[in-house]
C-alpha positions, 0 to 999 in steps of 0.5 A: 535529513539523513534518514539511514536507510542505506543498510536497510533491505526493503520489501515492496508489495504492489511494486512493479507500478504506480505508488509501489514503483515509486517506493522502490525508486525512492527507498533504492534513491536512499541506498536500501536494498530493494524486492518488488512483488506482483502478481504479473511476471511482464509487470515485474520485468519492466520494472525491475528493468526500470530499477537496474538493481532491484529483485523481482518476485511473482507472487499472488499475496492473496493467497497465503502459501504464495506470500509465504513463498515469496517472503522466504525466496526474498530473503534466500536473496537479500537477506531479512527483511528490515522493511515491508511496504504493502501497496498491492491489491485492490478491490473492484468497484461495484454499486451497491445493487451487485454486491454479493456476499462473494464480491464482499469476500474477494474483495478482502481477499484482493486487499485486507488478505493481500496485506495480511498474508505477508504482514503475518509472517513477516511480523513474527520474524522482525519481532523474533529479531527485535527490531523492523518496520511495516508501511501500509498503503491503504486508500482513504476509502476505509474513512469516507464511504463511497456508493461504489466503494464499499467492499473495497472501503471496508478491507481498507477501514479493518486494514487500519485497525490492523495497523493501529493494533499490530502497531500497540501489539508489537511495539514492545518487540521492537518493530512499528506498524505505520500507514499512509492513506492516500486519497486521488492520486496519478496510477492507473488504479485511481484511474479505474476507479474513476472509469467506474464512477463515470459509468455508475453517474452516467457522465464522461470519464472527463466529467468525472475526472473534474469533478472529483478534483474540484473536490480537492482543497489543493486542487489536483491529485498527488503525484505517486512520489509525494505519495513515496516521500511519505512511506520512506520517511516513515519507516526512517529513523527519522519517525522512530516515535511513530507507531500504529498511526494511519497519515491521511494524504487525501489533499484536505477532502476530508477535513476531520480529527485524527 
């Protein structure tokens, strides 16, 4: 399928690593033209390094000025923005003992703010254009509560209900809002995650590791480019249908309707 993407200019948040790398590999793979964002200056190095043609930015999403800034030194470079991939930002795991009010709030701020703070700008001047499209990556903890996961969780549930409204808000201007909700998947995050759940169960980092697959229908976890495949097709022509749908990609753990 040709999915006409070779004109298009791409922004990735969260890029310079794991599924936000490999969105930017794949959306250059199509031809786009491509920006990652991160907060580490080494980090965008190596992957800009990695990307060959690729524009890197430094940028902390989670504060709205530095989006801002960020959005505007992109397109000063490439032009506007035609596509936005959020894949930045995550929540740190803590039990259900040692939240606090503070740790609920950083926890938006790492994730629900991140996305928020380039969503909002971005948004207005794609509809002022009339024409673009917004891919949130959002991890399946905003369906399935985990004991460790709650803060975290609850910026990825409202971070779906922003896409699905965002999706029937800005419809008529022409740009659609669309999601992926992965669930294990082969990044370091995943494997944070993981060190945390070992620690809170008691048991190895190994332990942990098989259990969490033994609770995958597939049986592994995915890989960060089937994780991409998903995102470029779905800010292709090819879903031009597709808006304020949230594709769940957690390999059958969670067997319910969407």
């Amino acid at each position: 399928m040709e999915l006409g993407l070779g004109s298009k200019r791409v922004l990735v948040t969260g890029g310079s690593k794991g599924i936000g790398f490999a969105c930017a590999r794949m959306f250059q793979a199509e031809g786009a033209r491509v920006a990652i964002c991160s907060r580490s200056q080494a980090n965008v190095d190596a992957a800009v390094g990695l990307l060959g043609s690729a524009f890197g930015v430094v940028a902390d999403c989670a504060d709205a000025g530095a989006a801002l800034a960020m959005i505007d030194r992109v397109e000063a470079a490439l032009g506007p923005v035609d596509v936005l991939v959020n894949s930045a930002g995550a929540a740190r795991r803590t039990p259900p003992p040692d939240l606090t009010p503070e740790i609920w709030r950083a926890a938006f701020d790492a994730k629900f703010f991140s996305y928020i703070n380039v969503i909002d700008p971005l948004i207005k001047r794609m509809a002022a254009r009339g024409s673009g499209v917004v891919v949130n990556v959002i991890g399946a903890g905003g369906k399935v509560a985990s004991p460790t996961h709650l803060a975290g969780g609850s910026a990825n549930a409202a971070l779906m209900l922003a896409t699905a409204g965002l999706g029937a808000a800005y419809g008529p201007s022409g740009v659609r809002v669309v999601a992926v909700s992965p669930g294990l998947t082969e990044t370091d995050r995943v494997a944070e995650g993981l060190a945390a759940e070992a620690r809170a169960s008691g048991v190895s980092l190994e332990q942990a590791r098989r259990q969490a697959v033994g609770r995958l229908p597939l049986g592994r976890m995915a890989s960060p480019d089937e994780i991409a495949s998903a995102v470029v097709f779905l800010a292709s022509a090819g879903a031009s249908y597709v808006t304020g749908a949230t594709l769940a990609m957690d390999g059958g753990v969670a067997p319910v309707v969407i």
